[in-house]
C-alpha positions, 0 to 999 in steps of 0.5 A: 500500500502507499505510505500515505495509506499507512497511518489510516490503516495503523488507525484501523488496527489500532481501534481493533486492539492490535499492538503496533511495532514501530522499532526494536533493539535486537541483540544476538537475535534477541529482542531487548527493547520494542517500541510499541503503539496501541489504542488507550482510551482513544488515543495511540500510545508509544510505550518500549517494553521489554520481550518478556513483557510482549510475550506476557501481554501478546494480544488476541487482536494480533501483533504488527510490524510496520514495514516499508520499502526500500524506496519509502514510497509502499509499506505495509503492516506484517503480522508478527506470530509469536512461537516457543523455541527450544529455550525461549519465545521468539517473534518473526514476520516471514513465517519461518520458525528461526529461533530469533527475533525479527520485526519486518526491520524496524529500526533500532529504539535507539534510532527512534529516541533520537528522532523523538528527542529531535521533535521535540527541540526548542530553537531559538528564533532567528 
């Protein structure tokens, strides 16, 4: 779909109960902060939680990722399936059962932050 159809679609899942992955710091292919969104009280909310706290709280709505080309000018949503590994969960979008975690290539948290501290600078005017 188009970029410029993303945020309605994100609305859509949102108002369903899904929860939306925008970033995710993985580490050895294990995921150790996840930037989510979902619906409170009528508003998106950004939250980074833990792995554990995804595994513990996964919705029935479903999970996704958002996902854009490479041009940045498509993207889509992927749904993210959660399954139990010889010794963890681990959450994939391309349908494989690797035991490590993969998000559709969101960006780091890390990245995210930065993005979010420079929205919100105060400049002095010229």
């Amino acid at each position: 779909m188009k970029k410029s159809q993303l945020p309605e679609k994100a609305k859509e899942l949102l108002e369903n109960g899904s929860v939306l992955i925008t970033g995710a710091d993985i580490s050895d292919g294990v995921a150790e902060r996840i930037q989510v969104y979902f619906s409170d009280e009528g508003e998106a909310v950004m939250d980074i939680i833990s792995k554990d706290d995804l595994v513990q709280n996964f919705p029935e709505e479903g999970v996704f990722a958002l996902y854009t080309a490479d041009n940045g000018m498509t993207g889509e949503f992927k749904k993210v399936e959660m399954f139990e590994g010889a010794e963890d969960m681990y959450f994939r979008t391309d349908s494989t059962r690797e035991e490590s975690d993969e998000f559709a290539g969101v960006p780091t948290v890390s990245f995210m932050e930065t993005v979010e501290n420079i929205c919100s600078l105060k400049l002095k005017k010229a």
